[in-house]
KEZA-455005 format. One record per residue (C-alpha): residue number from 0; x, y, z. Coordinates in nm, 3 decimals, always signed. Example, Ala and Ser with C-alpha at 12.3 -4.5 7.8 and 13.67 -1.06 7.14 Angstrom:
% KEZA-455005
{0; {+1.230; -0.450; +0.780}},
{1; {+1.367; -0.106; +0.714}},
This chain:
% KEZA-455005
{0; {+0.000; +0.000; +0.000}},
{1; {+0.148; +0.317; -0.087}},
{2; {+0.076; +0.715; -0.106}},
{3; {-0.176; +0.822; -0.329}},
{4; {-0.196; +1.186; -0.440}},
{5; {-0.593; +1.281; -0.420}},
{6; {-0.544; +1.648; -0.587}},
{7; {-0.264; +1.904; -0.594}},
{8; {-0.030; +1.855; -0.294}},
{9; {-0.243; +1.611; -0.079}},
{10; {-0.156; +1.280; -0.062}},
{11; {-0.336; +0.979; +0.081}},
{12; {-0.244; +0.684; +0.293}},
{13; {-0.517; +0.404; +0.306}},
{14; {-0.594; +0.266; +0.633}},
{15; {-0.762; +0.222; +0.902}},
{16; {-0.750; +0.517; +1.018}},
{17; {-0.653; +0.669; +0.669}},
{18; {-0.348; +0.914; +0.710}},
{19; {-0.383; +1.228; +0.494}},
{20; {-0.024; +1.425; +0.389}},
{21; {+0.009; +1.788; +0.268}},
{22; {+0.327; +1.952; +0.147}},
{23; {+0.307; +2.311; +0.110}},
{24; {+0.526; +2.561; -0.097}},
{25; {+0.828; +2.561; +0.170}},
{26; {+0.824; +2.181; +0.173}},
{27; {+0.727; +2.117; +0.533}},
{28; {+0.472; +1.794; +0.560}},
{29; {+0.179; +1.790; +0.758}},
{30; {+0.078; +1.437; +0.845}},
{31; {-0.328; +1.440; +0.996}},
{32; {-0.366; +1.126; +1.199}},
{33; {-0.054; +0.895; +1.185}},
{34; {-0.296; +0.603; +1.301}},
{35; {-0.143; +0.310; +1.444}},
{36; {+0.049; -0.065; +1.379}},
{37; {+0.420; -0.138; +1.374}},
{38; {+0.453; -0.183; +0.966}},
{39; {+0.288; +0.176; +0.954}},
{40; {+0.597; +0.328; +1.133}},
{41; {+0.848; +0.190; +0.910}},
{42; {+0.548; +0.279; +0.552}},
{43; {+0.508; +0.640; +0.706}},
{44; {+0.892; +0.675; +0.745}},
{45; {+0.923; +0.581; +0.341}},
{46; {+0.628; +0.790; +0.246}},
{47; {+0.839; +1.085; +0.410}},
{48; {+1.137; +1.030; +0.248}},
{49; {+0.959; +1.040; -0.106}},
{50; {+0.820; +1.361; +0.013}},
{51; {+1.131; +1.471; +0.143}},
{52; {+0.998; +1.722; +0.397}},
{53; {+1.183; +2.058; +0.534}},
{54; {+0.999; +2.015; +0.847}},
{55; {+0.718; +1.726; +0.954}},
{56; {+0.415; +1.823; +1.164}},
{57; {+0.173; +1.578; +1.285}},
{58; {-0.168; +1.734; +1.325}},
{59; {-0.394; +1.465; +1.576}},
{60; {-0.775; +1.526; +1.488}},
{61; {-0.870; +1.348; +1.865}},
{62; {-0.696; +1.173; +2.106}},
{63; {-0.828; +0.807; +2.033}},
{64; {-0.489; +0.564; +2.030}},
{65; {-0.614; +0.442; +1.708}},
{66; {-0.472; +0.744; +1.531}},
{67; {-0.196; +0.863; +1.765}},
{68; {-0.035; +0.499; +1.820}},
{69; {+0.303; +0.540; +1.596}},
{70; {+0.406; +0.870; +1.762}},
{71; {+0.458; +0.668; +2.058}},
{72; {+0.637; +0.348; +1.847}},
{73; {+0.926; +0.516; +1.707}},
{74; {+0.788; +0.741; +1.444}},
{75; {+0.931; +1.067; +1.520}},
{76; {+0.822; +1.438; +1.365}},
{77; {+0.946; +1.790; +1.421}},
{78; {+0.560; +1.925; +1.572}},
{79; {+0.262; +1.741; +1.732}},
{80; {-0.063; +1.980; +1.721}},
{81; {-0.338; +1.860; +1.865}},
{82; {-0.717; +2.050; +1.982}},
{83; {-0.617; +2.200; +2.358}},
{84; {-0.983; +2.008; +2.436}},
{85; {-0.839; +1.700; +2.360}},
{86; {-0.467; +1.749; +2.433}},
{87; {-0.524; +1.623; +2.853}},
{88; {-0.627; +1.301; +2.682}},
{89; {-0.331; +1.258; +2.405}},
{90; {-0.101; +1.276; +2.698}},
{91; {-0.262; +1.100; +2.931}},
{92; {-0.353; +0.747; +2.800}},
{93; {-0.540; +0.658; +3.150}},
{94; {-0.760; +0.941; +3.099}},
{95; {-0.795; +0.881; +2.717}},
{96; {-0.949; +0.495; +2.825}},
{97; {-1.142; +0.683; +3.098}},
{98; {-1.307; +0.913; +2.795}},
{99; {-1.324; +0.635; +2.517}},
{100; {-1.443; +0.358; +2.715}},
{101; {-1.578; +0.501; +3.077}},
{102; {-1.320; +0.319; +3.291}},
{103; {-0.951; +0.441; +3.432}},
{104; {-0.756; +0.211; +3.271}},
{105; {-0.395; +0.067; +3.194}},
{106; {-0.367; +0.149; +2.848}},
{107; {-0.188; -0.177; +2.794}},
{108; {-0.518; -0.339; +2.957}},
{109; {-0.589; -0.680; +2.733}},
{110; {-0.967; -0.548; +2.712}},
{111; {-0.849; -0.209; +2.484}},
{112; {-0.913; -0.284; +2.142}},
{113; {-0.663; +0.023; +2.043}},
{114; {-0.373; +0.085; +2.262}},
{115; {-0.148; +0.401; +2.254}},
{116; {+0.143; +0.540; +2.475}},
{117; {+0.190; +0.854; +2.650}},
{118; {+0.238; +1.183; +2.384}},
{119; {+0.350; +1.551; +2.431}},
{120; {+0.178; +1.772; +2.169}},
{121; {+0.384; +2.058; +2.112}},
{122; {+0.115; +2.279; +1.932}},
{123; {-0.234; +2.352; +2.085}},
{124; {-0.521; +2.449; +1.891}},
{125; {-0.754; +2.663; +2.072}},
{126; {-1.133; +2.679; +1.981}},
{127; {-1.109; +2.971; +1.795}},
{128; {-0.850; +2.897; +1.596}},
{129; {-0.957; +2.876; +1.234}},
{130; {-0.646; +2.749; +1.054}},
{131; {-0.272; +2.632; +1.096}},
{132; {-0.018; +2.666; +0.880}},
{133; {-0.183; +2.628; +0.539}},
{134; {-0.476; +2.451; +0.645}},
{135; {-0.854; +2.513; +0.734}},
{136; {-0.978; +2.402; +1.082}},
{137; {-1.318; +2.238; +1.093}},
{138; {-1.455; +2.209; +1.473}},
{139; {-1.631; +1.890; +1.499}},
{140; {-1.728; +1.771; +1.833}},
{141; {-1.898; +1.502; +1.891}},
{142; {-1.662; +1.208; +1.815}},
{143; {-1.483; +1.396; +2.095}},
{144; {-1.512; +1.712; +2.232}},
{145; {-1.204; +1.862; +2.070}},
{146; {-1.264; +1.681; +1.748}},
{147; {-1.130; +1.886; +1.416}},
{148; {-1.157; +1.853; +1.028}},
{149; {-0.930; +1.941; +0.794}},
{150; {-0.977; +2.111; +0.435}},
{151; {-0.629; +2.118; +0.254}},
{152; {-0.551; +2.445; +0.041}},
{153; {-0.647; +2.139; -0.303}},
{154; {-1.006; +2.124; -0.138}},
{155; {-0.972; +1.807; +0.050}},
{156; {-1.189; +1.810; +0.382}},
{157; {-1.078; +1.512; +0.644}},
{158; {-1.375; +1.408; +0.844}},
{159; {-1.155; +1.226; +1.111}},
{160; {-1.408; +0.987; +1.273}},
{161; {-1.740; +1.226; +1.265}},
{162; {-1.836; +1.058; +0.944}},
{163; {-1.811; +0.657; +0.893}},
{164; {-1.816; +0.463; +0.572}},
{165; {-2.138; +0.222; +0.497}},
{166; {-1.932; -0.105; +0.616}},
{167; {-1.817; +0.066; +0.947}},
{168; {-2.181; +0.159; +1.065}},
{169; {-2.275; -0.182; +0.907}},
{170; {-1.995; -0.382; +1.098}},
{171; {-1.994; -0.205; +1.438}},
{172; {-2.384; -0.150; +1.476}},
{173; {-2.398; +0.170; +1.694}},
{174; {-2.120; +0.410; +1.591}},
{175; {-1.911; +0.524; +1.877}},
{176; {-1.978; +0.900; +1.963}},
{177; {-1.872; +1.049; +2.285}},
{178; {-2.136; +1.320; +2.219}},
{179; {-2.435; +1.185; +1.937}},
{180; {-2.662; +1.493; +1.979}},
{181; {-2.338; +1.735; +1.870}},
{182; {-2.197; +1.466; +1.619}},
{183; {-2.560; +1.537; +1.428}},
{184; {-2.454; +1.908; +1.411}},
{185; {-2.085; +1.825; +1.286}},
{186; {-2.241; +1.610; +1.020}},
{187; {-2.446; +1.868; +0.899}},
{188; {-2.184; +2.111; +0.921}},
{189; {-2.016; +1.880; +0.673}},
{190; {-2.338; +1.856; +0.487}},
{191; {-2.322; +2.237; +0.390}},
{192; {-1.934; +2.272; +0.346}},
{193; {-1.989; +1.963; +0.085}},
{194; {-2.017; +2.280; -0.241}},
{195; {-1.703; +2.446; -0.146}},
{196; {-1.471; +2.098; -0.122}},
{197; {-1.411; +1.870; -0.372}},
{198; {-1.321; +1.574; -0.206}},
{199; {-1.437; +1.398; +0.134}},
{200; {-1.162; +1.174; +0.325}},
{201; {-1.334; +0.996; +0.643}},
{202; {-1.104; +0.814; +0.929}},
{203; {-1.281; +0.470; +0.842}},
{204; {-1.421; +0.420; +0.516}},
{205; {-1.404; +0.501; +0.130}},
{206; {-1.284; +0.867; +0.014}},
{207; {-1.590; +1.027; -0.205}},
{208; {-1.638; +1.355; -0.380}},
{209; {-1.806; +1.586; -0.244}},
{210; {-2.082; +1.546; -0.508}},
{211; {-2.172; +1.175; -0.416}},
{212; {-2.118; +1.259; -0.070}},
{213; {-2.447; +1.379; +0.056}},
{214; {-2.578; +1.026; +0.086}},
{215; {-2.337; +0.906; +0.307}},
{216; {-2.374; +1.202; +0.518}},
{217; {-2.745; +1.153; +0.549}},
{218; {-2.641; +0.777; +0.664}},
{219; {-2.494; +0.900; +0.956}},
{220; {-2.714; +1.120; +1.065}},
{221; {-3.011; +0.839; +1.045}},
{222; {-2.822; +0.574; +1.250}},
{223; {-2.755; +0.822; +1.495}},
{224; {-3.087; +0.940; +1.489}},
{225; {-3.271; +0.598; +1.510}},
{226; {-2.990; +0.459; +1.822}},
{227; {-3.145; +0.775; +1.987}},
{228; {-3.531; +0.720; +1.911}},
{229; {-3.508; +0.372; +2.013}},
{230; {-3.360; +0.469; +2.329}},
{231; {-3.611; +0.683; +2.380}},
{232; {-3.871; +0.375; +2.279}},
{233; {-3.684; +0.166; +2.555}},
{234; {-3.736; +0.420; +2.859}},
{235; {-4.091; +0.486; +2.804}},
{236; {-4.034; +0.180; +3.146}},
{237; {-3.729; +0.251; +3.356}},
{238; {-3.416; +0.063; +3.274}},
{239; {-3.045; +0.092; +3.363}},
{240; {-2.762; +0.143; +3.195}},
{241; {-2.640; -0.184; +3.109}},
{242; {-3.017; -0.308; +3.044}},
{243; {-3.033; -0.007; +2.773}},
{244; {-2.677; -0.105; +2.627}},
{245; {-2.798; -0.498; +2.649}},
{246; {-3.088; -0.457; +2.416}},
{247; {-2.958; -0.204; +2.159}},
{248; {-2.675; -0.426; +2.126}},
{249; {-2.955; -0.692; +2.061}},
{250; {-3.053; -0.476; +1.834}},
{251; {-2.773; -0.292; +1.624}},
{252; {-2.568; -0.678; +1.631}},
{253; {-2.194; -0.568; +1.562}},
{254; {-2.013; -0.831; +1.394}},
{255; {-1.727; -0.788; +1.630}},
{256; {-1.935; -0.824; +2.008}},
{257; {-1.576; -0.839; +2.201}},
{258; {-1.557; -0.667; +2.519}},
{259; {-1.383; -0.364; +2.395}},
{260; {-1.681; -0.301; +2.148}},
{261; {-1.913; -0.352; +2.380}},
{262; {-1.751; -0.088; +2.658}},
{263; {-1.781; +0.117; +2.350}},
{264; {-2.113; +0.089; +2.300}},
{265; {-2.176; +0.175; +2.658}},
{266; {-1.997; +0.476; +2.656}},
{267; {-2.201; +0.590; +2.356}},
{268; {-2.507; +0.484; +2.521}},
{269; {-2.390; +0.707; +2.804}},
{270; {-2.378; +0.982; +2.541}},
{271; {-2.727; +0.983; +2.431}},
{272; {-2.863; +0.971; +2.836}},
{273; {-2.654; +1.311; +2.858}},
{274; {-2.784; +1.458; +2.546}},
{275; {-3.168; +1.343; +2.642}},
{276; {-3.110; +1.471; +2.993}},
{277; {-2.976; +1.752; +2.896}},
{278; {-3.285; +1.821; +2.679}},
{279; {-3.549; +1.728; +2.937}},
{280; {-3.611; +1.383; +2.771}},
{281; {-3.528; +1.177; +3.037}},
{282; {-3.461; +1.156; +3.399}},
{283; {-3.297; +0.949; +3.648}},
{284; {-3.520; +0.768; +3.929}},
{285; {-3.377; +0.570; +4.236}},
{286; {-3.513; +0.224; +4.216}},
{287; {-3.241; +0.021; +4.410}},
{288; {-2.999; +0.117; +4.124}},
{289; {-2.979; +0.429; +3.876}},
{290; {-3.269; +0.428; +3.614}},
{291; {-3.354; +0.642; +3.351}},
{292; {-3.667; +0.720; +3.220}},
{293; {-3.855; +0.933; +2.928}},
{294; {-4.034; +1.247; +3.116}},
{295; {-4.295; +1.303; +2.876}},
């Protein structure tokens, strides 16, 4: 597998996540989500010396280990910029299980489906900030708080994870989002931005122009959109937190049901109960144990 150019001076790395490169006109390379695996170290490492870079900047989109892994295994850059939200997290990879998966854990734990050592950004984005270096900044929350986007100077916007592919919401059953409620805002940010890019690169799944995009798009907003009505279907009778995530799990079937997917799906679950509470959708009663249930 090697580097692709998509347009101009943006290159592609297929994976899982995809890695997205983009040299601008004083050489430096900006590398968006290094990702993770031993062979990518030593593929990244070749890509860059095709590239031959002044300078190499890694630009994180989140903290999830999945995309930070190799900065930790040997591959070394010049600059790590990450979101100041989510920077706590890339450096902390207790807290980062605590945020993915809802428990403080090792991050070597056998559980973690994605594992990641400790990293030191050296660049923090702040909220405000609407581009670095010679590319656009997209807030997208949702995925994470401090989740970004990234439109490259050729028109090439870089979802990270707030939009999935068709096999990825097929294969996992209920997309992970920290956040659903404010993922459904990202993805329609994304909706409207889709006339002034020309290409759409997601984390997990197939790049598509920005033309043949839309569809997708609306995909993501529907699954996230029916997890949350059927919640809302489930506490019309009290039921706790690991009843809820039993059932939708029942129902959205992932083809990989291994613990770490499963603490995933929790987590998310715990997402939609603080976007419905924090609507006045739901409330918590005391029945021996914490239940939730729809107010109206």
């Amino acid at each position: 597998m090697g580097l692709e150019n998509i347009k101009g001076n943006t290159f592609l790395y297929k994976g899982s996540p995809a890695t997205l490169f983009y040299k601008d006109e004083e050489s430096n390379v900006y590398i968006i989500d290094p990702g993770q695996g031993s062979k990518r170290v030593k593929e990244l490492k070749s890509m860059l010396n095709k590239l031959n870079p002044k300078k190499t900047i890694a630009l994180i989109t989140h903290y999830h280990s999945d995309h930070i892994a190799v900065l930790g295994e040997g591959f070394s850059v010049d600059e790590i910029a990450v979101s100041e939200t989510d920077a706590p997290a890339v450096r902390d990879p207790s807290l980062r299980a605590l945020l993915t998966f809802g428990y403080l854990l090792n991050y070597e734990d056998d559980i973690l489906p994605f594992k990641a050592k400790a990293i030191n950004p050296t660049i923090l984005i702040n909220t405000n900030q609407t581009n670095f270096g010679p590319l656009q900044l997209i807030q997208l929350p949702g995925h994470t708080q401090g989740q970004l986007g990234i439109i490259t100077p050729d028109g090439v916007l870089y979802t990270a994870d707030s939009l999935f592919g068709d096999k990825v919401l097929s294969k996992y059953g209920i997309p992970y989002h920290q956040y659903p409620c404010k993922s459904v805002e990202s993805l329609k940010l994304i909706l409207n931005l889709l006339p002034k890019v020309e290409v759409i690169v997601p984390s997990h799944g197939p790049v598509v122009k920005s033309s043949e995009a839309s569809q997708l798009i609306e995909s993501n907003i529907k699954k996230i959109t029916e997890i949350e009505e059927e919640i809302e279907e489930l506490l019309k009778e009290p039921m706790c937190l690991s009843s809820i995530t039993q059932k939708l799990t029942s129902i959205y079937k992932s083809e990989e049901p291994s613990i770490g997917v499963y603490l995933l799906a929790e987590n998310t679950i715990r997402g939609y109960i603080s976007c419905l509470r924090q609507q006045g959708i739901i409330e918590a009663i005391n029945d021996n144990n914490i239940k939730w249930k729809i107010t109206k």
